[in-house]
VMD Tcl script that draws the C-alpha trace (Angstrom):
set ca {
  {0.00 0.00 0.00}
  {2.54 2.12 0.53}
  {4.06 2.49 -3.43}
  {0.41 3.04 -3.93}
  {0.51 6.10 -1.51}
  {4.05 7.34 -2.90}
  {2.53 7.15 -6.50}
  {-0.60 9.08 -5.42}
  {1.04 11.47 -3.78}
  {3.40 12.30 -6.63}
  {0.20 12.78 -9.23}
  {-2.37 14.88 -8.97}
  {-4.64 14.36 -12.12}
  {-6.25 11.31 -13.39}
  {-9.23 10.12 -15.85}
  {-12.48 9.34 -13.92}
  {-14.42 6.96 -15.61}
  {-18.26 6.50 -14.80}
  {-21.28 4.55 -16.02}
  {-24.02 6.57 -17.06}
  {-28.51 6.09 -16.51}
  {-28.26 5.01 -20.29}
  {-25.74 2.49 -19.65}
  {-23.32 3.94 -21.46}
  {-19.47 5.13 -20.03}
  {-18.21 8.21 -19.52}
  {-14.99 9.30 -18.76}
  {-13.60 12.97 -17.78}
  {-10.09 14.26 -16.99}
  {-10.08 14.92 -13.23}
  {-7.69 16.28 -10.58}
  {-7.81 14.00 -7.39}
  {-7.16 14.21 -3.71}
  {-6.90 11.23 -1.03}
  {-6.99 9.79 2.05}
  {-5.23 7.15 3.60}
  {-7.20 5.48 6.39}
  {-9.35 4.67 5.36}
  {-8.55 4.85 1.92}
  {-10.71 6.89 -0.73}
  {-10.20 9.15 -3.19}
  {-11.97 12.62 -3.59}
  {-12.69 14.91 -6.40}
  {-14.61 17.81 -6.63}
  {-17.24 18.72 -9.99}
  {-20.32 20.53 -10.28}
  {-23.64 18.53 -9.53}
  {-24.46 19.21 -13.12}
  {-21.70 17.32 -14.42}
  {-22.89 14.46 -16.92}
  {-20.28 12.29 -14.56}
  {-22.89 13.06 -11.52}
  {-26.11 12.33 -13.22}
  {-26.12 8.62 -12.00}
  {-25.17 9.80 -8.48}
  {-27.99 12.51 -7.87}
  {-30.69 9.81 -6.80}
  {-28.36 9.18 -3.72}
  {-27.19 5.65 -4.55}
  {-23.49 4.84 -4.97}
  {-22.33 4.10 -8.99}
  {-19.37 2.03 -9.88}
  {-16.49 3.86 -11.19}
  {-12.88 3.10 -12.50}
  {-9.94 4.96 -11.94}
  {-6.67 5.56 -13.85}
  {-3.58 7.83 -13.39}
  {0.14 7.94 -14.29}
  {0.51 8.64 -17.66}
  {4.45 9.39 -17.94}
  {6.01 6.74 -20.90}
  {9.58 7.66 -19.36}
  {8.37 5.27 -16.40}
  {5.75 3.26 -17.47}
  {3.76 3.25 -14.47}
  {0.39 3.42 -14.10}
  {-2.30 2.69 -11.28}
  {-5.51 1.94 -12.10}
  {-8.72 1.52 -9.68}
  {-12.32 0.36 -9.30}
  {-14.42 1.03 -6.32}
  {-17.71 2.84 -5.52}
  {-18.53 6.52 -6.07}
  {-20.93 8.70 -3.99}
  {-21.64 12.80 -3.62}
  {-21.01 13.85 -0.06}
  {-23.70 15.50 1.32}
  {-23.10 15.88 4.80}
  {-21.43 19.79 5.57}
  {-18.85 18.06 8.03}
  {-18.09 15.84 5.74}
  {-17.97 17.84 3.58}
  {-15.30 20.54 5.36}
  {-13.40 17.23 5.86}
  {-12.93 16.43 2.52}
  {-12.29 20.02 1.53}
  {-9.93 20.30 4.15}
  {-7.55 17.18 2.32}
  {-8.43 18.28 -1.25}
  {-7.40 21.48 -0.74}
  {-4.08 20.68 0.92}
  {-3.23 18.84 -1.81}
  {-4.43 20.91 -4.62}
  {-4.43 24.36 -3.26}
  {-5.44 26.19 -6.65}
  {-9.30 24.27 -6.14}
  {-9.65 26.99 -3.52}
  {-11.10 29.35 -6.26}
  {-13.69 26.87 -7.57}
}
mol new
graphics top color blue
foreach p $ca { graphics top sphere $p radius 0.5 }
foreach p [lrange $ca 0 end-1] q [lrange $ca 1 end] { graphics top cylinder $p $q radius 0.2 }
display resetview
């Protein structure tokens, strides 16, 4: 778990990929925060977002991740787990709190 922390850390952007209400995929260029324990990822995106139209009934939606894109290393993580919109304001602050330590320029959005 640890390289997979180190590699994390080191990146910052990765592709999102998310099944849409039609069935079909959709994938978007994202820029990612985490935490370790336990582990999750977080990104922020407008509730608008076609990525978030399978999410705004309340239910968790599968999702696939994939980052480090660098051919001089040839590395590459990729992920699968559940997404969800946080809705709870601590929550919320908490997850603002890491995303924005790791990617202070999402202050202004």
């Amino acid at each position: 778990m640890n390289t997979v922390l180190e590699f994390l850390a080191k990146n910052k952007i990765c592709v999102l990929s998310v099944l849409l209400q039609n069935g079909a995929s959709h994938s978007a260029v994202m820029h990612y925060s985490y935490a370790a324990k336990p582990f999750r990822l977080f990104f922020s995106t407008d509730r608008t977002s076609t990525k978030t139209s399978k999410l705004m009934g309340g239910e968790p939606s599968s999702a696939s991740v994939a980052l480090g894109f660098d051919e001089r290393t040839m590395q590459t993580l990729q992920l699968r787990g559940r997404l969800r919109i946080a809705s709870d304001s601590a929550e919320v602050r908490s997850i603002q709190k890491v995303h924005y330590a790791k990617l202070p320029e999402a202050t202004k959005y």
